[in-house]
Structure formats: C-alpha cells, structure tokens
C-alpha positions in Angstrom: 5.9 -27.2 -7.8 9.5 -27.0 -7.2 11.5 -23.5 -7.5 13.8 -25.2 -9.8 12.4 -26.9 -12.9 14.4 -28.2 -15.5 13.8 -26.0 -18.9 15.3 -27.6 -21.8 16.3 -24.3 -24.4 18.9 -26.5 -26.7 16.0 -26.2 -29.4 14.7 -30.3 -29.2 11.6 -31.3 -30.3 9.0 -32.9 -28.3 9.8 -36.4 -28.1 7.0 -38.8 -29.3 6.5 -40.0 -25.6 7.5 -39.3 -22.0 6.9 -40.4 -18.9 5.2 -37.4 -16.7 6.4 -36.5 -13.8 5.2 -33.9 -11.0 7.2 -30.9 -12.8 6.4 -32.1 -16.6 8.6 -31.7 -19.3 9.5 -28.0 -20.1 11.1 -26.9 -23.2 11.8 -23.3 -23.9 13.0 -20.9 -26.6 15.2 -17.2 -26.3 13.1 -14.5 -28.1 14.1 -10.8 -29.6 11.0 -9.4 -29.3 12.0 -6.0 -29.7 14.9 -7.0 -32.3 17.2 -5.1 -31.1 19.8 -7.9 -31.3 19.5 -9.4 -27.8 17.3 -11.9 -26.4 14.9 -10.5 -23.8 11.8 -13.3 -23.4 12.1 -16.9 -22.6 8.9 -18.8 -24.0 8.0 -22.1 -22.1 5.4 -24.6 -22.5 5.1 -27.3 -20.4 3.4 -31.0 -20.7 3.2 -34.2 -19.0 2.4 -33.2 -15.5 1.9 -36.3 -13.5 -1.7 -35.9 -12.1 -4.1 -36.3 -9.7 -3.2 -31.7 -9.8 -4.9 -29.2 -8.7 -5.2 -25.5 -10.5 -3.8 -23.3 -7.6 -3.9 -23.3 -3.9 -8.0 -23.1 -4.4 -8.0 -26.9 -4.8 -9.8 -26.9 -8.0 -8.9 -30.0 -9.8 -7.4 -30.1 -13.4 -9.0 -32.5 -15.8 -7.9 -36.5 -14.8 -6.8 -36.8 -18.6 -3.6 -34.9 -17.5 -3.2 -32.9 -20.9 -2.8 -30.0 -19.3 -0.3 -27.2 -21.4 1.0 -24.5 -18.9 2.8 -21.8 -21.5 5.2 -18.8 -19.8 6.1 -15.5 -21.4 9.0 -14.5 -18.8 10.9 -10.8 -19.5 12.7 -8.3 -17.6 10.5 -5.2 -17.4 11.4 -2.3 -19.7 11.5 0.5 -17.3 12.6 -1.3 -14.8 15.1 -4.1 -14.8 14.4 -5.2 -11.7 11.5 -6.0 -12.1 10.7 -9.5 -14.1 6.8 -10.6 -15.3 5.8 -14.1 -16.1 2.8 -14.3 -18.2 1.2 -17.6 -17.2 -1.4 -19.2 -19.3 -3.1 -23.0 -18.9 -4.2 -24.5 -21.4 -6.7 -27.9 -19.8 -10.4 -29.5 -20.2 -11.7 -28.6 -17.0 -11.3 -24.9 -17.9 -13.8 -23.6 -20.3 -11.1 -22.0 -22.3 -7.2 -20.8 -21.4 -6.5 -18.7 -18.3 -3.9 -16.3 -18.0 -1.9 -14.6 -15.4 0.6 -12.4 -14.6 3.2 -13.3 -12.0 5.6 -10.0 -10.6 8.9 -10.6 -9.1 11.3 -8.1 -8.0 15.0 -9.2 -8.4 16.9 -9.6 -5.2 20.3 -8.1 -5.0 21.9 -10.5 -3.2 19.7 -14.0 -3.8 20.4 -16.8 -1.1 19.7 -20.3 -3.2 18.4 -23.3 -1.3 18.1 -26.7 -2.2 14.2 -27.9 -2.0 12.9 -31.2 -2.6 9.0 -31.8 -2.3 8.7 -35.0 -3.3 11.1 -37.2 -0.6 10.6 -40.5 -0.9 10.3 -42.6 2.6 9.3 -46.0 0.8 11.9 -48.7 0.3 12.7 -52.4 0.6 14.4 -54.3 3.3 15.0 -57.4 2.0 11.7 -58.6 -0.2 9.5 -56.3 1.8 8.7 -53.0 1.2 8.6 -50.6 4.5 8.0 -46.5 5.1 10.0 -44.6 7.6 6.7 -42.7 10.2 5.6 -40.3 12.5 8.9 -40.2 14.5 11.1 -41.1 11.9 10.1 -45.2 12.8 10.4 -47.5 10.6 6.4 -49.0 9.6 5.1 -51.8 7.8 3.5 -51.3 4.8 0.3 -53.9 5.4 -0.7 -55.5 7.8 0.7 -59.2 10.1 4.1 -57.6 7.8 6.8 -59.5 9.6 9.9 -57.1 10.9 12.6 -56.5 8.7 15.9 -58.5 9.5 18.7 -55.8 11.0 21.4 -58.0 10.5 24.5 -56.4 9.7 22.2 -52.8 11.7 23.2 -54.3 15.2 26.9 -54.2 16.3 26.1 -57.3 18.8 25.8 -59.5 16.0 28.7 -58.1 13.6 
C-alpha cells in the first residue's frame, strides 16, 4: 500500500456502496482513552480493498470475496513520545479468525516527505485504440495485427 492513505475523521458514516479501490475506504475517529481531555488514539477501519490481495509479503492470499476489515489502534507511546504503535488487526474469510499486530515506529526529527505513486497507469488511447508505453519506455500495441497509432500533429515535418 501506499504511505499516504486517505483517512476520512469528519465523523461520516459508511456510505451504502463504494467502489473499492487498492487503498479501500478508511474512516477514522479521535479517542481520549485516558480522559484526560486530549485525544491520544486514532481508530481506523478500513473496507473495500480492491482484490486479487495478498496478507503480507508471505503471498498468502486473502479471501476472493474482498470483505476484508483491516482495524488500527494508532497512539503515541506513554513513556516515550517518540515512539508511536499501530495495533493492526484483519478481520477476512481466509483467516480462521482476526489477526493482530503491532507495528513500532520511531518518530524522525526531521521527516523528508516524498511523493509515491504505486499504481502508474501506462494504458491509454490514441485515437480508437488503446496502446501501453514498454520495456524502454516504447510505445506497444495492446493485441495483436494492432495497426500503429497515427502521430499526426507528434512529427514537426507534417505540422
């Protein structure tokens, strides 16, 4: 998954139907678990993962019916604020029942953010004809006897 999902905490409901998509739909909640006044855990649960998924880098697949449930219990630690946990539990029918983990992180004192996109998408259409950019960076057909797109208006000698 990407490093950045999108966590909705504006207290919606789930809507009646969504499309899924690689990252899901997240929606998450500010807790005071200690009530002392300030929120200190965000609580997410997460549906609608697009499928065919796999559990973790072990390859062991997820059930096909894609109703997998990932819930997160993230906090700061209490002894030491740099520290932050992420209590991970999946919730899907090819587990026998929910499995949880815990996830450490140590907070970096001065984070670098990078943009990172995993799902780039090389198809499009020239034309009526649908085309992928290669190996190389060519541009391939998609079946084929596919004829080769027309570069007019691509090659100065005919502008």
């Amino acid at each position: 998954m990407t490093p950045h999902p999108q966590i909705y905490t504006d207290g919606r409901a789930w809507p009646k139907t969504f499309t899924p998509t690689f990252n899901g739909y997240s929606i998450g909640r500010w807790v005071d678990e200690d009530r002392d006044g300030r929120y200190d855990t965000l609580l997410i649960e997460t549906r609608g993962m697009r499928g065919p998924r796999s559990f973790d880098s072990s390859g062991l697949p997820l059930h096909s019916d894609n109703e997998t449930i990932v819930k997160e219990r993230i906090y700061l630690d209490k002894a030491d604020p740099n520290l932050i946990h992420n209590e991970i539990t999946t919730i899907d029918n090819a587990l026998t029942r929910p499995w949880t983990v815990t996830r450490n992180s140590r907070r970096a004192a001065k984070a670098v953010w990078v943009e990172h996109l995993c799902e780039v998408n090389y198809d499009f259409y020239i034309g009526n004809e649908n085309y992928f950019v290669g190996g190389g960076d060519y541009l391939m057909p998609t079946r084929k006897d596919q004829p080769a797109p027309g570069l007019r208006g691509f090659d100065p000698a005919q502008q």
